[in-house]
Structures are given as C-alpha cells and as structure tokens.
C-alpha positions as CSV (number, residue, x, y, z in Angstrom):
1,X,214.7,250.8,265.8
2,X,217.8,253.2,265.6
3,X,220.8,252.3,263.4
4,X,223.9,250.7,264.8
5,X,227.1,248.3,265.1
6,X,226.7,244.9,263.9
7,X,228.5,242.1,265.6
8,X,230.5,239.2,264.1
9,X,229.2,235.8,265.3
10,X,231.0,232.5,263.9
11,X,230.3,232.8,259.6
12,X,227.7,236.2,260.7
13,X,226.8,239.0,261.8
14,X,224.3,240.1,263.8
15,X,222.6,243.7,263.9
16,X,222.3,246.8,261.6
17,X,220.6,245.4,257.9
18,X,221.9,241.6,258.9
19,X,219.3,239.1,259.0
20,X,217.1,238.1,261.9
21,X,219.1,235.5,264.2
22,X,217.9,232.7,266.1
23,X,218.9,231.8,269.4
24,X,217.3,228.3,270.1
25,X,218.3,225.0,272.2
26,X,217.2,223.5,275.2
27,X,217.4,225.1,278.6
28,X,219.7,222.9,280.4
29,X,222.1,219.9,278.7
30,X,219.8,216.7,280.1
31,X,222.2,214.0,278.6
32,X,225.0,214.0,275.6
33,X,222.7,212.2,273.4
34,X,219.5,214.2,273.7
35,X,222.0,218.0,273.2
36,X,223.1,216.2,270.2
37,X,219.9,215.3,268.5
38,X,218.6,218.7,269.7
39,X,221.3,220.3,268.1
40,X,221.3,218.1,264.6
41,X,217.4,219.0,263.9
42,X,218.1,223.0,264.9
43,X,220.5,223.1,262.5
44,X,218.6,221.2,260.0
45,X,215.4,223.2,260.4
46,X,217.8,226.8,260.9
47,X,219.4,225.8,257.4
48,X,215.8,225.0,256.0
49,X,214.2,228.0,257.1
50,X,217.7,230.1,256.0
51,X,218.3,231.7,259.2
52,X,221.5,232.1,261.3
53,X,221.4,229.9,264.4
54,X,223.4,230.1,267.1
55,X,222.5,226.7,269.6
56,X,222.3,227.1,273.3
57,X,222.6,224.8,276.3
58,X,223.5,225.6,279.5
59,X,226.2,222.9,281.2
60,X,224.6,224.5,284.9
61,X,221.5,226.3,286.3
62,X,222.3,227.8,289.5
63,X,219.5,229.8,289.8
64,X,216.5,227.0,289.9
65,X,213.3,227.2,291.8
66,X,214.3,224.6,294.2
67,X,217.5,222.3,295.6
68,X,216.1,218.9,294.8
69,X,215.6,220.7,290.9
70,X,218.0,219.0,288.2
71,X,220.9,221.6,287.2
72,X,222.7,220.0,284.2
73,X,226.1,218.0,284.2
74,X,228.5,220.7,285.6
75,X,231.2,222.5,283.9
76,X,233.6,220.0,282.8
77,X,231.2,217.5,281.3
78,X,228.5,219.9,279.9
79,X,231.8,221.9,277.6
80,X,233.1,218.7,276.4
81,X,229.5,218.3,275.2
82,X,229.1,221.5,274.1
83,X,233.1,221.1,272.4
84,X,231.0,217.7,270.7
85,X,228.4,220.0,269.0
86,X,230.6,222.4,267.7
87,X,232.7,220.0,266.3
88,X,230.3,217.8,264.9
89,X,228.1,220.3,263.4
90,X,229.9,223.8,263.4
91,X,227.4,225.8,264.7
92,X,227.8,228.7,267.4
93,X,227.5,228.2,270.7
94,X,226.0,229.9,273.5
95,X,225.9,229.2,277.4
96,X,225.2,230.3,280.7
97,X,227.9,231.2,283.4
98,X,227.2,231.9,287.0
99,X,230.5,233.0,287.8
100,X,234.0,235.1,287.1
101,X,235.9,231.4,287.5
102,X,234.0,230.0,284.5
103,X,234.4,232.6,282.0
104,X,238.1,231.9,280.5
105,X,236.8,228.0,280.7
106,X,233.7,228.6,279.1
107,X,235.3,231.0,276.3
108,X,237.6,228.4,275.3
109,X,234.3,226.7,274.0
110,X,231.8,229.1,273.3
111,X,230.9,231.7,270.6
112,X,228.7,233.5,273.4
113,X,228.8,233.7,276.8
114,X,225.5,234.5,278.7
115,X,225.1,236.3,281.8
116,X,221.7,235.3,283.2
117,X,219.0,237.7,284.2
118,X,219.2,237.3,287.9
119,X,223.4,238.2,287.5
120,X,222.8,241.1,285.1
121,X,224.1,243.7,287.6
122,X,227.1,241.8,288.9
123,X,230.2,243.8,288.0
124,X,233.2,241.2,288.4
125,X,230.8,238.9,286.3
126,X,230.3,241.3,283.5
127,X,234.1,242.3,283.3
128,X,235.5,238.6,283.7
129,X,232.6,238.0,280.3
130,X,234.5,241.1,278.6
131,X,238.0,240.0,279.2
132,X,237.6,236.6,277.6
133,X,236.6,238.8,274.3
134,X,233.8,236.5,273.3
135,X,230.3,238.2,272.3
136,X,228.7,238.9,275.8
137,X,224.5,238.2,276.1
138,X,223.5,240.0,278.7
139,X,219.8,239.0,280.0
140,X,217.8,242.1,281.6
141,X,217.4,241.4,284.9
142,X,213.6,241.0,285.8
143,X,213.5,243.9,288.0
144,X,215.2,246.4,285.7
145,X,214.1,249.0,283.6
146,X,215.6,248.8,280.1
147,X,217.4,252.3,280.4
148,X,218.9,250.7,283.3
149,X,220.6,248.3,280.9
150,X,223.2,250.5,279.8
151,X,224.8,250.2,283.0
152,X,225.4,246.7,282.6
153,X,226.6,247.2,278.9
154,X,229.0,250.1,279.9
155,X,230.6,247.6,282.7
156,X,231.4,244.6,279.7
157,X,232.4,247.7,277.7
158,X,235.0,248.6,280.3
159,X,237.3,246.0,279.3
160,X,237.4,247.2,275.8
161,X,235.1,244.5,274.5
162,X,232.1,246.0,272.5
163,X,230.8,242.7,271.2
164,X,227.7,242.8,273.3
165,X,223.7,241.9,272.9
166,X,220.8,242.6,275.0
167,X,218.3,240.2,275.6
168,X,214.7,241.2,276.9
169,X,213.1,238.5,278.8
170,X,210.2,240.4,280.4
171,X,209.8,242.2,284.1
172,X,208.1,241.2,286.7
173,X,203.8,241.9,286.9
174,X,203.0,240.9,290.5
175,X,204.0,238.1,291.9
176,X,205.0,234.7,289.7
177,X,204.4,236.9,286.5
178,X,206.2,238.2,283.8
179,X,205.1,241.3,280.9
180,X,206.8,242.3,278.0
181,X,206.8,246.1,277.6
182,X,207.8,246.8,273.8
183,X,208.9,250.0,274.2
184,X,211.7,248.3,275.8
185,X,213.1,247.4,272.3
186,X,214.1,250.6,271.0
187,X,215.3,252.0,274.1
188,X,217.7,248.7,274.4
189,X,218.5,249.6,270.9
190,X,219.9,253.0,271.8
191,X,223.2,251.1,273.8
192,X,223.7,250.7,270.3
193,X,224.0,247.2,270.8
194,X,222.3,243.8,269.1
195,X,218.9,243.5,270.6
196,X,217.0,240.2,271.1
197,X,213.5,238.7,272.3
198,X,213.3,235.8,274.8
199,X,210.0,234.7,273.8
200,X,209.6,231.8,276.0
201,X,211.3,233.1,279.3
202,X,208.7,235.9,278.7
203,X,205.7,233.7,279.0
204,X,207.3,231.9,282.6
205,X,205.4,232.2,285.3
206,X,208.5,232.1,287.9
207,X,208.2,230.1,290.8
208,X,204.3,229.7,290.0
209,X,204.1,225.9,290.7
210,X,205.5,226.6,293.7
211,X,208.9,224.1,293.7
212,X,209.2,225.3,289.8
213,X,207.8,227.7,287.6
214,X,205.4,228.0,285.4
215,X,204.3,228.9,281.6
216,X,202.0,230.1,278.9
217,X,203.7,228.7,276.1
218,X,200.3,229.4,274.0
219,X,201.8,232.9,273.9
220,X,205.4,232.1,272.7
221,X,204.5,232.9,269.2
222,X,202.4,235.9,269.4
223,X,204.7,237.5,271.7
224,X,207.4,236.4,269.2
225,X,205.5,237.8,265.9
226,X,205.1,241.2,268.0
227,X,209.1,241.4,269.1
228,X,210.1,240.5,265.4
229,X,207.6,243.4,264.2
230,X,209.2,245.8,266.2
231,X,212.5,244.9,264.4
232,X,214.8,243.1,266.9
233,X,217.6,241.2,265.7
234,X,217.4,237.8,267.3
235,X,214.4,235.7,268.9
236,X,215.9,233.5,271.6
237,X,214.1,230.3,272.1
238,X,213.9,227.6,274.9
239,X,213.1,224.5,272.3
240,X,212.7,220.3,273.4
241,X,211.4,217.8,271.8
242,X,209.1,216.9,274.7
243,X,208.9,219.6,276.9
244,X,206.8,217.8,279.2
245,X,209.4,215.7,280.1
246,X,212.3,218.4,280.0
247,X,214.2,218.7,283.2
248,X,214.4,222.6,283.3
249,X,211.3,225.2,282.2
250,X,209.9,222.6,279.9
251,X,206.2,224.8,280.9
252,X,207.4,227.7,278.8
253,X,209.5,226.0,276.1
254,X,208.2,225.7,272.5
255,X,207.9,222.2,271.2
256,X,210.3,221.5,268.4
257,X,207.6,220.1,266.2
258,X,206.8,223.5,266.2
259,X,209.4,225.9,265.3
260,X,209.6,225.1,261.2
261,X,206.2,227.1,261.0
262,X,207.4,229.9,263.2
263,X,210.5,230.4,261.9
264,X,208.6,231.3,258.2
265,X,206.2,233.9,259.8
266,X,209.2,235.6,261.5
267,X,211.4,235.2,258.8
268,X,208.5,237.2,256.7
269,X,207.9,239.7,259.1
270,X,211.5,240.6,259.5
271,X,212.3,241.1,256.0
272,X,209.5,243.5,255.5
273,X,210.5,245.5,258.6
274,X,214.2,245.7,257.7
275,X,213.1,246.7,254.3
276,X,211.3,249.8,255.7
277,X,214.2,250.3,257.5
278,X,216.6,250.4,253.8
279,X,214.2,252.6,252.1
C-alpha cells in the first residue's frame, strides 16, 4: 500500500506505520442498555487484544430495506446515548448521518462522523461532514469504482478538513450481491487517505430476503484475513451479541463471542505486513 498521512483519532492515530484499528459496534442503537453492554465488552476485548477501537452505533438508519423495518431511537435520544458511552467508557465514537442538519449535532458527540454508502456522492452532505472538522468516514458507494472515490474525498477536502477515511464495503455482483475487489485497497490508498474494510457489509446480500437483506457471515473472517493482508488500516465490524435477534443486518454481523479469536489472527497478520512495509 503507498505511504501517507496518518490521522489523529481520540488518544491515536490511524494510518502510515500506526497500528491496525478496529471499527466495531452494532448496526443500529436497539435500547440504552444493550449499546452499553455492547460497548463495555468491545472495549474490554479491544484492550485485551491491544488494539485501538473506535465503537459505532448509529442513533438512525434511513436507508433500510423496508418502512415497517426498525431505524433506531432518532437523533436526540440515540447522542445522549452515544454522550453515555463516551462518558462512561472514553472510547471514540462513530455514527451515521443522513443529512447536512445533523452534522454540527452529531459533531458535538462524535469522534467520527459517517456518511453512508448510498450518500457517498452527496455534495452538501460531504461539506456540512467537513465543516464540523471531525474525522469524516466516507463509505464507497455500492455502485462506484474506487478511483471514483477521490471525488468524494476532494469534496470533504474542500472545506479544508483533510481528516478523512475510506471505507470499502463491496460493489454490487448482480442483483442482491455484493464482491470485494482487492485491488480496490491500494487504489483507495492513493487519496492518500486511512483506508478500511467493512467485512460484514461486504458479505450482505442487500435486499435478498426480500423486506430485508441478507448475509454470509461464514465469510466475514476470510474476507477479513485477506483485507488485513493487503495492509489496510482498520477492519470495520457490525458486532451483537445475538445477531439473530438484532434489529438491523443481524444476517451479516459477526457474533461477539467471536471476535476475541479474530482480532489475534488480524492483529498477527497486520504486524507482519507493516513490518515489510518498515524494512
């Protein structure tokens, strides 16, 4: 992967000879109680493992399958939750917004501020992320090329913000199918930006259930391993407890019981790829 910038993130950095980051939390905030047991064993298992974490929730997801599907608790409610977290546990937080209105709100709050795949080309979106001056995630869309991707980065750029990652999350392979193309990696890389895997939004099958999507989360963590070995700098993770009762993509989240032992093979592969990278 090419050299460039790292990127302050609370008490880290992420990018150029900094350690792999994790991204990881549950799609949607179900309930206060359930983000903040989610976030206590993240952090617990993040410190364990001796990885950065930054712990995401999003308070609203306005792009679901369907109009009866369960969105989250709305802005006010799910930042004072997310306000909760941080102050209980002082991790960095990350979060979905859908529009320019919530992006000074959701600043106030939040370490990161994510602009969702199916957004990634909206200009007044991706300036109002850059003039709050918080580090910007931008999802590729699922319909763009990654070379395309440095339109969107040049738009949060604009506003003189250059704290910005890239997050691959697949393209779309038919219809209600997703494929992860890893030459996308290093040609993200060359924005000179942070670049980071979405392992479990790569294995969605959207819209494949018909009212909902579907998943193949038997191929979260070989899809992981291969991302990592191609030296990204973060791997972004959907994660629940029980993700067969999650209200939001539980079918491609990885189940928390899980992660400890992914976390060491990533952890290992990462360390020997950046140290090819030093030498």
């Amino acid at each position: 992967m090419p050299p460039f910038r790292s990127i302050p993130i609370g008490d880290f950095r992420m990018g150029a000879g900094e350690p792999l980051v994790l991204i990881a939390g549950p799609c949607v905030i179900e309930s206060e109680a359930h983000a903040m047991k989610m976030a206590e064993r993240l952090v617990e298992i993040a410190a364990k493992a001796k990885i950065p974490l930054i712990f995401k929730a999003s308070y609203d997801k306005a792009n679901r399958s369907s109009l009866d599907s369960f969105r989250g608790p709305g802005l006010a409610a799910g930042l004072e939750i997310l306000r909760k977290i941080e102050s209980r546990f002082r991790v960095p937080l990350l979060t979905d917004i859908h529009e320019p209105a919530q992006a000074r709100a959701a600043a106030e709050v939040c370490d990161v501020l994510q602009v969702p795949a199916f957004l990634s080309r909206q200009t007044d979106l991706l300036t109002a992320v850059g003039e709050t001056g918080r580090v910007v995630n931008l999802k590729k869309g699922q319909f763009l090329s990654p070379w395309e991707m440095a339109n969107s980065v040049a738009k949060v750029k604009s506003t003189g913000n250059n704290k910005v990652i890239i997050t691959e999350r697949g393209v779309s392979f038919g219809y209600n199918n997703l494929v992860v193309d890893m030459r996308s990696f290093p040609i993200l890389a060359k924005t000179e930006c942070p670049v980071v895997f979405d392992a479990t939004h790569s294995v969605q099958l959207p819209g494949g259930q018909g009212k909902s999507s579907g998943g193949q989360p038997e191929f979260i963590e070989p899809l992981a391993r291969a991302g990592t070995a191609v030296g990204v700098d973060g791997i972004f993770l959907e994660v629940h407890d029980m993700p067969e009762r999650a209200l939001s993509d539980g079918s491609n989240a990885l189940h928390l019981d899980r992660l400890p032992n992914l976390l060491a093979k990533l952890t290992s592969i990462s360390e020997l790829v950046r140290s090819w990278s030093a030498s």
